[in-house]
SEPAMI-400365 format. One line per field, with one value per residue (C-alpha): x, y, z; residue in three letters; residue number from 1. Coordinates in pm, whole numbers, plus 50000, padded with zeros to 5 digits. Layout:
<atoms>
x <- (X, ...) .
y <- (Y, ...) .
z <- (Z, ...) .
code <- (ALA, ...) .
pos <- (NUM, ...) .
</atoms>
This chain:
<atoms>
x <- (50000, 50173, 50176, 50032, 50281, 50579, 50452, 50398, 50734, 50883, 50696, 50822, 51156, 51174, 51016, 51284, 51061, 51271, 51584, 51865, 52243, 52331, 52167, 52295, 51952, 51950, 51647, 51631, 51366, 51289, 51504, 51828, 52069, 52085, 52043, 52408, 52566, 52382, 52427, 52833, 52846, 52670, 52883, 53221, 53113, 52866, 52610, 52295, 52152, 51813, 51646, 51381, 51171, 51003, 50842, 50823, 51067, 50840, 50796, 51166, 51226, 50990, 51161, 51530, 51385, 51221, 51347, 51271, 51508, 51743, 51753, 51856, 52215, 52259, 51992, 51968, 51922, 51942, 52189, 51954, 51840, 52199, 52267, 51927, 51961, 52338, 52346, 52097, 52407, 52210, 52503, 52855, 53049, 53226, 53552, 53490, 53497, 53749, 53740, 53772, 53983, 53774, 53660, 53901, 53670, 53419, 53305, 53405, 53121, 52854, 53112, 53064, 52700, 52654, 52972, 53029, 52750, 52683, 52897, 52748, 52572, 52388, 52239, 51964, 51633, 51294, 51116, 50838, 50792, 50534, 50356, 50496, 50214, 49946, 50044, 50019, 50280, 50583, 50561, 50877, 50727, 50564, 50289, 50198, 50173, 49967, 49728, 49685, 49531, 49224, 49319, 49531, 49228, 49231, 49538, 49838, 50052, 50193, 50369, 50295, 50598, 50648, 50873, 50810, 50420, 50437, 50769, 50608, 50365, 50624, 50915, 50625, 50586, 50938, 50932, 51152, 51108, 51144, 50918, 50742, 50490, 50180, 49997, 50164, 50183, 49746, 49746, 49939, 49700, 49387, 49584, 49650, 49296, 49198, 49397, 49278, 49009, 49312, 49513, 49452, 49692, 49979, 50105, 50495, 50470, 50666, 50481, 50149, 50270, 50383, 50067, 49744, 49521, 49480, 49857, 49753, 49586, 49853, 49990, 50205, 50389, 50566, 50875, 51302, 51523, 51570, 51241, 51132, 51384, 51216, 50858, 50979, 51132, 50752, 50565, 50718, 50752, 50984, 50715, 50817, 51048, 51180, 51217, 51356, 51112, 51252, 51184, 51419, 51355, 51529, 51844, 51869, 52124, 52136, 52373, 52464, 52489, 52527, 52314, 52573, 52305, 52433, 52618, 52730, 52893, 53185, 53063, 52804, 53146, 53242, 52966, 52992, 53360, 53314, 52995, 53217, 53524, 53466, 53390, 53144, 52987, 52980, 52772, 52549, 52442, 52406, 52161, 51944, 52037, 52060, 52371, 52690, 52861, 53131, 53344, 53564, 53240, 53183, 53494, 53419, 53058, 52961, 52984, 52669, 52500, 52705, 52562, 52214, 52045, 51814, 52127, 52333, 52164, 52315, 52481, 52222, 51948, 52206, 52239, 51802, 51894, 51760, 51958, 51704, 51969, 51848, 51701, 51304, 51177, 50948, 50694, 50722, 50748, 50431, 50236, 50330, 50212, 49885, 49850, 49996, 49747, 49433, 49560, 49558, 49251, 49029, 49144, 49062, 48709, 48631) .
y <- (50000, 50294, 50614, 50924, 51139, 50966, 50942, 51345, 51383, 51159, 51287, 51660, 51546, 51363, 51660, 51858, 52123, 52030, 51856, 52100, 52082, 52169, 51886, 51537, 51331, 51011, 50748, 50585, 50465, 50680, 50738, 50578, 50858, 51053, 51456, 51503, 51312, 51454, 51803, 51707, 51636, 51986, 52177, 51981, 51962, 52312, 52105, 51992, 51665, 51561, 51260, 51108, 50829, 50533, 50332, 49967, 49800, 49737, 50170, 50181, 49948, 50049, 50436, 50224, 50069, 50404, 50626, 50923, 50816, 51120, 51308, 51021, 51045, 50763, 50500, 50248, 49902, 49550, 49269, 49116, 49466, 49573, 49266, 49231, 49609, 49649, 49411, 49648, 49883, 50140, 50133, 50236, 49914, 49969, 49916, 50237, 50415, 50677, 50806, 50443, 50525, 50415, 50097, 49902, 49964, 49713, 49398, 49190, 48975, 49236, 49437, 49079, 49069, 49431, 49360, 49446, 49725, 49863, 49917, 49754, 50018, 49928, 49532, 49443, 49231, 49204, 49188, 49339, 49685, 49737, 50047, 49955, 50206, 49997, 49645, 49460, 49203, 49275, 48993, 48736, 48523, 48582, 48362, 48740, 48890, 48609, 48525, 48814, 48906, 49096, 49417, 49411, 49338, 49606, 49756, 49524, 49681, 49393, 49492, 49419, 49229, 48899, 48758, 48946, 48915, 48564, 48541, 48466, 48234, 48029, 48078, 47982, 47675, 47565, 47611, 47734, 48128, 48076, 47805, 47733, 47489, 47581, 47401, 47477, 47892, 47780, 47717, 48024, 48244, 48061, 48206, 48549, 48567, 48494, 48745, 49047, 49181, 49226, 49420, 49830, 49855, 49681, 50013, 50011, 50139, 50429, 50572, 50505, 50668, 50998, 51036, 50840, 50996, 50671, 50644, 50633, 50338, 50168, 49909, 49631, 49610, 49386, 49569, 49599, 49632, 50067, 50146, 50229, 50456, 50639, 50582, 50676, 51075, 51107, 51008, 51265, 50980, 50643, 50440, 50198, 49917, 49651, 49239, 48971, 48675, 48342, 48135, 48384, 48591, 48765, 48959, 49259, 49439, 49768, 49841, 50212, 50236, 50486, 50570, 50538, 50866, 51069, 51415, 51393, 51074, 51234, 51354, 51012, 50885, 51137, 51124, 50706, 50766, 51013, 50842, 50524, 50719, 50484, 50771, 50921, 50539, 50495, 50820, 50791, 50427, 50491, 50770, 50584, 50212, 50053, 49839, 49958, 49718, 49920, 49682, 49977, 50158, 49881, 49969, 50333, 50243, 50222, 49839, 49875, 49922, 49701, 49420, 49515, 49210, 49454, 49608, 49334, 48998, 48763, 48422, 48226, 48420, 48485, 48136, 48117, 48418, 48388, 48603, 48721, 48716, 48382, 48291, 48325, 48118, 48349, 48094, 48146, 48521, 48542, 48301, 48543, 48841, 48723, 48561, 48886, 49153, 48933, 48977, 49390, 49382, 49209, 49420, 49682, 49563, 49471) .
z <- (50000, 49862, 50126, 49933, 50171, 50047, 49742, 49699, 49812, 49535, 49271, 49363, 49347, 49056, 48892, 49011, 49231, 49559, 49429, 49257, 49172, 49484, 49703, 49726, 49715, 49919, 49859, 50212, 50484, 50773, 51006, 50842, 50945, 51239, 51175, 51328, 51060, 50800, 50976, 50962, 50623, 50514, 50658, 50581, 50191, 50183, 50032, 50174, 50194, 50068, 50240, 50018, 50230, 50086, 50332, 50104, 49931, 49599, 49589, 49584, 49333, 49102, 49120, 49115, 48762, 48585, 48364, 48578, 48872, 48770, 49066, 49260, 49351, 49671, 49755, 50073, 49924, 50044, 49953, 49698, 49555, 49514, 49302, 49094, 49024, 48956, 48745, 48523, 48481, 48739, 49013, 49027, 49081, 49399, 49251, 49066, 49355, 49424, 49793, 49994, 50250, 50562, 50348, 50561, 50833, 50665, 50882, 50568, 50634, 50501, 50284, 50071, 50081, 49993, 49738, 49387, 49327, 49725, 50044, 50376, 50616, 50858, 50957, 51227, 51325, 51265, 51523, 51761, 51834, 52136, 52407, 52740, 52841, 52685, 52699, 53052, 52955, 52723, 52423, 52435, 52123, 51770, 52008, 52135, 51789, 51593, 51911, 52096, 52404, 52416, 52518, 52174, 51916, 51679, 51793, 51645, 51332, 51011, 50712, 50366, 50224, 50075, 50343, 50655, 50625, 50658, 50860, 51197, 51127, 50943, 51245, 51488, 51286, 51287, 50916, 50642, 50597, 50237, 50180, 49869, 50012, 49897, 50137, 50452, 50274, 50244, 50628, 50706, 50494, 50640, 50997, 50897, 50771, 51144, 51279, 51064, 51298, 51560, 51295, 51288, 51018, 50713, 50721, 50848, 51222, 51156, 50865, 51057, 51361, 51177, 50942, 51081, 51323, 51464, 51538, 51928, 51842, 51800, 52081, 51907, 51594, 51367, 51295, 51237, 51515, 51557, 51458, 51826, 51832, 51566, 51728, 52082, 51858, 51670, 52016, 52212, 52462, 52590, 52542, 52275, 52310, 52099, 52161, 51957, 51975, 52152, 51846, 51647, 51343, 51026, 51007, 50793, 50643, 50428, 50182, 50016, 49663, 49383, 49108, 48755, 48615, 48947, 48792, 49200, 49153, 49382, 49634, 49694, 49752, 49979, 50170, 50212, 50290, 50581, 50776, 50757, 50970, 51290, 51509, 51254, 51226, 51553, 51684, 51362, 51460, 51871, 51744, 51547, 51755, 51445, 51465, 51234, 50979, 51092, 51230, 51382, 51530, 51772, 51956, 52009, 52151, 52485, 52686, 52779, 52428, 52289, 52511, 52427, 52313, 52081, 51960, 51903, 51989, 52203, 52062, 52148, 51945, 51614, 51618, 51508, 51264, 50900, 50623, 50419, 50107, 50044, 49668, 49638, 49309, 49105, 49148, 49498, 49492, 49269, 49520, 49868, 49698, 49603, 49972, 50142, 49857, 49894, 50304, 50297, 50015, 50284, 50587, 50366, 50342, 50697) .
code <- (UNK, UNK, UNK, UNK, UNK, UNK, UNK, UNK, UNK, UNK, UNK, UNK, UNK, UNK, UNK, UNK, UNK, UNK, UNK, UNK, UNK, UNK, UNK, UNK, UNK, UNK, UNK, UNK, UNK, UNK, UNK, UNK, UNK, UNK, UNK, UNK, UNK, UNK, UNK, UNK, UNK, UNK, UNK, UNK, UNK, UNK, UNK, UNK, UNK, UNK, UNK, UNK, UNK, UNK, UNK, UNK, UNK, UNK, UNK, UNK, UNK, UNK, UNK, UNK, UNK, UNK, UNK, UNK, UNK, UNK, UNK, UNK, UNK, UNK, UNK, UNK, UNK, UNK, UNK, UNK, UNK, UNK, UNK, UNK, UNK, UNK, UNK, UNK, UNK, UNK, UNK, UNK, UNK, UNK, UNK, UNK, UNK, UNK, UNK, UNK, UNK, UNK, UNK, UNK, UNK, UNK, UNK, UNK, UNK, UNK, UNK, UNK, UNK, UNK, UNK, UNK, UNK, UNK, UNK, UNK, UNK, UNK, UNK, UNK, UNK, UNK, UNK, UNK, UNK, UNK, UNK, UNK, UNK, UNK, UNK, UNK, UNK, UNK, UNK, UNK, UNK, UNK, UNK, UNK, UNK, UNK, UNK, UNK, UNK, UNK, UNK, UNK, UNK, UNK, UNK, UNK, UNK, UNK, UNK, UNK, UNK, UNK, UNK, UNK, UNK, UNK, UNK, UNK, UNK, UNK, UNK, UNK, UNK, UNK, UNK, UNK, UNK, UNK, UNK, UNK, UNK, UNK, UNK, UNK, UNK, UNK, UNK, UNK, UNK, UNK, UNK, UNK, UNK, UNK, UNK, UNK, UNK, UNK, UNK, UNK, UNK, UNK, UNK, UNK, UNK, UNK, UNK, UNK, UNK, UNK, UNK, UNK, UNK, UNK, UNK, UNK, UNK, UNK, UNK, UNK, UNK, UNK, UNK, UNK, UNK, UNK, UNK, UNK, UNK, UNK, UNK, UNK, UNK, UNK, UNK, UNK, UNK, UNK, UNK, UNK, UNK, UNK, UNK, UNK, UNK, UNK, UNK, UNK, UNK, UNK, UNK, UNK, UNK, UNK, UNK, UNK, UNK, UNK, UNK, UNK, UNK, UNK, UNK, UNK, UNK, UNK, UNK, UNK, UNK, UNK, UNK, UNK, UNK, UNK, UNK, UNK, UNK, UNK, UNK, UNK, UNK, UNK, UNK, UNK, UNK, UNK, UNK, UNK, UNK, UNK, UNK, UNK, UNK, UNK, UNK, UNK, UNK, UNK, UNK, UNK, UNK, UNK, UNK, UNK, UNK, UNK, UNK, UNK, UNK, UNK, UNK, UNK, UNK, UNK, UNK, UNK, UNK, UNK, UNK, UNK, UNK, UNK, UNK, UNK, UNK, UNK, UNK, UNK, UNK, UNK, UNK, UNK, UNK, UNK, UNK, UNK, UNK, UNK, UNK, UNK, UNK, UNK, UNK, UNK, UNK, UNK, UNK, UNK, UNK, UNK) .
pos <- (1, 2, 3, 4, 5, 6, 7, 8, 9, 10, 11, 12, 13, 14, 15, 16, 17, 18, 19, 20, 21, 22, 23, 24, 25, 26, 27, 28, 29, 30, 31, 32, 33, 34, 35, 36, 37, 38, 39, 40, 41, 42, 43, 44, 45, 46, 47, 48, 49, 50, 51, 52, 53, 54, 55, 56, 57, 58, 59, 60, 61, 62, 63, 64, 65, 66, 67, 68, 69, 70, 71, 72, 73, 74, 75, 76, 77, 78, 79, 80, 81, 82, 83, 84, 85, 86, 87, 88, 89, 90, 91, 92, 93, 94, 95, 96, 97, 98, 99, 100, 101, 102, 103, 104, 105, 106, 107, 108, 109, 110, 111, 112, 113, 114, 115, 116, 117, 118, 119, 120, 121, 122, 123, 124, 125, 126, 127, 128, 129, 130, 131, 132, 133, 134, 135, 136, 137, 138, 139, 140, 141, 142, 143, 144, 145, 146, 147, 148, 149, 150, 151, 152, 153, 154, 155, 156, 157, 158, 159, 160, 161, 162, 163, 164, 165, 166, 167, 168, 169, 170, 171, 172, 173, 174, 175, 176, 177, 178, 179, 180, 181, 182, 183, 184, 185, 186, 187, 188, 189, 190, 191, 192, 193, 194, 195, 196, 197, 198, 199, 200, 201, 202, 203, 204, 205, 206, 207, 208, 209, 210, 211, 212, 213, 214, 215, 216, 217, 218, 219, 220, 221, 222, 223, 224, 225, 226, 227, 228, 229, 230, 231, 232, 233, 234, 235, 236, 237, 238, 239, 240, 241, 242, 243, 244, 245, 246, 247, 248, 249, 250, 251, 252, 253, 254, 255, 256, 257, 258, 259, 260, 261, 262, 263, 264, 265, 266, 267, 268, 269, 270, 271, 272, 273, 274, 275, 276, 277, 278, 279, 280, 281, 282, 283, 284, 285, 286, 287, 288, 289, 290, 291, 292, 293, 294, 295, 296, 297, 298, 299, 300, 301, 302, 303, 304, 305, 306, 307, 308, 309, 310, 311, 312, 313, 314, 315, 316, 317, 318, 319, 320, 321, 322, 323, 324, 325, 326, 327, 328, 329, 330, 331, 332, 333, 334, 335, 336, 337, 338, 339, 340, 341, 342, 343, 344, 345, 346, 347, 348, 349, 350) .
</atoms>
């Protein structure tokens, strides 16, 4: 479900009302760089940064794959979207790159998922968000999420996404994330489809929280690790925590990659140079507590945050950790997002 804000916003850049020579333009989620680097970087390069927010992967993608992407000089992407994409000549290959001096800093473990179109960024969970203020018992399972208590019927938040719609159900189940059984995806479906009067929204928490005037209505989310940062700044409160469900989830990561149209090509690689300086990396992910694939930024964090099990889970939980940069058959692509449309079209209805 496309948001009309973000939307507007897009379309006003790409006709070139808001967007100028002077302004590096960065396609990114919410909340994906905290205003002191961004501030940092204006006033080290004298030009100023334009965030442009997308709030679902398929909006992105379709703007990554039109012809009227020109504005776009630096867009957030994910392992698989750097790869499908680049190879559609619409990146610079990293190797192209010519300001890579605090590339070393790279935990080489993303640098090669992110590798050869994108640099690694930023990785995480998904997970739940939830109101400490309005929920009597804080969830510990997806249990909480998919059979909810009453005091959370018509107040729970999904997503609409091929993987992470159906993500808990299937974890819950003991069962392959990217499963193509369409039986077991049936039973799922037949689940969700049970669950819908509980749901208030498939609109990603942070976009609902910013825009809806039901965005107090709101108790419980599914959601990625940082977003109650995010909720906790548009709230005005310190109401919104995070948990990583017992049975385990998903780990993201983000990569940073450069449009090959970009007349900025240099200073997009300025810009990724200087927020990877480890002491740049390292303030820019404590204010937005979305972990750094900065390997060097760890060091220069605090203990304590750094043994935050929503931060940085604990060994136990990475070791029930699906990488989403796993291969998804068309078949099976096709199949979710008929199950996870025919899902939003009959919430829709109710």
């Amino acid at each position: 479900m496309r948001n009309s804000t973000i939307a507007l916003c897009l379309a006003a850049c790409l006709a070139g009302s808001t967007c100028n020579a002077q302004t590096l333009n960065i396609l990114t989620w919410q909340a994906e760089f905290a205003d002191d680097t961004i501030r940092q970087w204006e006033e080290r390069s004298g030009i100023r940064v334009k965030q442009i927010f997308f709030d679902q992967e398929e909006v992105r993608n379709t703007i990554l794959l039109s012809s009227e992407v020109s504005d776009i000089d630096i867009v957030t992407v994910d392992p698989s979207t750097a790869a499908f994409v680049g190879v559609r000549d619409v990146f610079v290959p990293v190797e192209q790159y010519k300001n890579t001096a605090n590339f070393r800093h790279f935990d080489p473990e993303w640098a090669q998922s992110c590798a050869p179109y994108a640099t690694p960024y930023l990785w995480g969970t998904l997970g739940i968000v939830y109101r400490k203020d309005r929920v009597s018992k804080a969830p510990t399972s997806w249990r909480d999420l998919l059979e909810p208590s009453e005091e959370l019927r018509g107040h729970i938040g999904w997503v609409e996404n091929y993987v992470d719609t159906l993500a808990p159900a299937l974890i819950l189940r003991n069962q392959l994330v990217t499963s193509d059984d369409e039986t077991l995806l049936k039973e799922v479906f037949d689940e969700m489809k049970n669950l819908l009067p509980a749901i208030l929204t498939f609109e990603y928490a942070i976009s609902f929280v910013k825009q809806s005037p039901e965005s107090d209505e709101l108790f419980m989310a599914l959601a990625y690790s940082g977003d109650q940062q995010e909720l906790n700044d548009l709230s005005q409160s310190q109401h919104w925590e995070y948990v990583l469900p017992k049975e385990g989830s998903m780990v993201w990561s983000e990569c940073l990659a450069i449009l090959k149209h970009s007349d900025k090509q240099a200073l997009a690689m300025d810009f990724i140079n200087f927020i990877n300086t480890p002491q740049v990396a390292a303030a820019n992910s404590e204010a937005i507590f979305i972990t750094s694939s900065n390997a060097a930024a760890a060091a220069l964090q605090s203990e304590s945050l750094r043994n935050n099990p929503t931060f940085v889970p604990a060994a136990a939980q990475r070791d029930k950790l699906i990488r989403y940069d796993v291969e998804f058959s068309v078949r099976n692509i096709l199949l979710r997002d008929r199950i996870t449309s025919t899902l939003v079209e009959l919430h829709e209805s109710q």
